[in-house]
N, C-alpha and C positions, 0 to 999 in steps of 0.2 A: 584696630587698624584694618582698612578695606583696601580693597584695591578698587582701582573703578575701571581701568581698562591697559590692554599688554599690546604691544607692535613687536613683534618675534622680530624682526628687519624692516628699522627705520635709518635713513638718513640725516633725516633733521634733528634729531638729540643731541649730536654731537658728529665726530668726527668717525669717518666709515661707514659701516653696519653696525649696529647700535640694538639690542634688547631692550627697550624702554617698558619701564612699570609704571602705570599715572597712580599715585595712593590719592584717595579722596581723602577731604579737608583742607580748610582754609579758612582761618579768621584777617587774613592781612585785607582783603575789600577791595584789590585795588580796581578803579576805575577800565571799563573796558578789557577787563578779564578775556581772552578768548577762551575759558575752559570755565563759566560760572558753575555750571551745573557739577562741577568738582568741588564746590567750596563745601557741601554738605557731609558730614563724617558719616552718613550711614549709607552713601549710597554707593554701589560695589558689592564686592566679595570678599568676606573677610580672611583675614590672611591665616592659614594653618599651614602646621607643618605638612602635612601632603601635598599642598599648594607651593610650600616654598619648593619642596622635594621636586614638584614636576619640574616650577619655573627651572631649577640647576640642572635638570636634566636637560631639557630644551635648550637651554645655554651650552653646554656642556657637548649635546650632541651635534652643535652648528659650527663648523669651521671656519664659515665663512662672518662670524661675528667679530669684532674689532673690542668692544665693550659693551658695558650697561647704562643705562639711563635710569634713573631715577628723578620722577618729574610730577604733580598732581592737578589739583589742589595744592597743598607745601607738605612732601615728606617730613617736614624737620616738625612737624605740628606735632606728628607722631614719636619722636626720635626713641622715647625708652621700650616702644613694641619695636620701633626700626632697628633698633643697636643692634638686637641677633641675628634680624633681617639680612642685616649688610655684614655681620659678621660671616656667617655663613656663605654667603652670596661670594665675597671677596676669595675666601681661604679656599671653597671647594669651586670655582671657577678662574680662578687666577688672574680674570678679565679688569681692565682698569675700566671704573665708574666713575660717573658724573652724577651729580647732585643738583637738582634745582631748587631753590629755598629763595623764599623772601626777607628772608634773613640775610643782614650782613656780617661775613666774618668774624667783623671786630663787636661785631653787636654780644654772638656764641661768646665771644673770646672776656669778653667784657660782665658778661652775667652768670657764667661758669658755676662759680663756688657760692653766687646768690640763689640759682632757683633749678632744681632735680632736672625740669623740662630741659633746659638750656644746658647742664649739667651732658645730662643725654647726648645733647646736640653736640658740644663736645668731642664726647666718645665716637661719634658714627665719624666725625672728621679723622679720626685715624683708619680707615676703613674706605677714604672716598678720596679720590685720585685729584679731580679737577671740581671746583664748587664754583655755578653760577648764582651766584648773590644778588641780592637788591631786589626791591617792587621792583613792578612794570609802573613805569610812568606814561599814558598817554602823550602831555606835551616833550616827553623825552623821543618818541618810540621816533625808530629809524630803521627803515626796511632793508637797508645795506648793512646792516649788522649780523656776522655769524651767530648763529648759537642763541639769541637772545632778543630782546626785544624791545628794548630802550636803552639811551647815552647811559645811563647811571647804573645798569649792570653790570657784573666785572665776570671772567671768567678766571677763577685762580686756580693756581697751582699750589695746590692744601700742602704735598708737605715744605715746600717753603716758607708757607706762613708758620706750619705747628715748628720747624724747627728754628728759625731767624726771624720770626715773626716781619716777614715780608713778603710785600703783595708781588708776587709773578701774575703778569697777567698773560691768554694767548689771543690768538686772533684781535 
């Protein structure tokens, strides 16, 4: 797992001041990517423990941070080097995270006990606050939209799906 690029304070991740981590990789294709050159799994830095070490300190040493972002390529590509990623991340920063995956919820929710990758993905949704879901669709994409970048992404509220298995959506 790499990283391909960090914004210590961003806006646009999500809601406040935001830590966003972009991980490179991505097999979803979708048309009109604005991050193509993320789609490749080897280009970045790969992630080490000193690397995670710093990123929590730098978290950790910002007050003015509200949460994290986690955005790529698609993290969830990654999910069984991510799981300790986000474990760590959650427990020693206590920051609520976002997720961006082209993955849909019900998709995780749906292929779980079929396949280790998805299995994974899973696990890191106990660990991630708010998940934006879905491709990007070009004929969807709507520039009046928070957070995302077409009608057919959703912004959920994870533990109301893992607990009632119902979509909260925000914004």
């Amino acid at each position: 797992m790499r990283i391909l690029k960090i914004y210590r304070e961003t806006t646009a991740d999500g809601p406040g001041f935001r830590y966003s981590i972009y991980f490179s990789g991505c097999l979803h294709g979708c048309a009109d990517c604005h991050n193509k050159h993320s789609w490749d799994f080897e280009n970045g830095v790969v992630v080490t423990k000193e690397g995670i070490e710093k990123i929590i300190e730098e978290i950790n040493d910002n007050p003015m941070l509200d949460g994290i972002t986690l955005s790529g390529g698609d993290p969830m590509f990654s999910a069984i080097e991510l799981l300790p990623v986000l474990k760590e991340l959650k427990l020693r920063t206590g920051k609520n995270i976002w997720c961006y995956t082209g993955f849909t919820i019900e998709e995780m929710d749906r292929n779980r006990e079929k396949d280790e990758v998805y299995s994974a993905m899973w696990e890191c949704l106990k660990y991630i606050d708010v998940l934006v879901d879905g491709k990007f669709y070009k004929d969807m994409y709507d520039p009046e939209l928070y957070y995302r970048g077409s009608k057919n992404q959703r912004i959920i509220k994870v533990r109301e799906y893992l607990e009632y298995k119902k979509i909260v959506t925000r914004y």
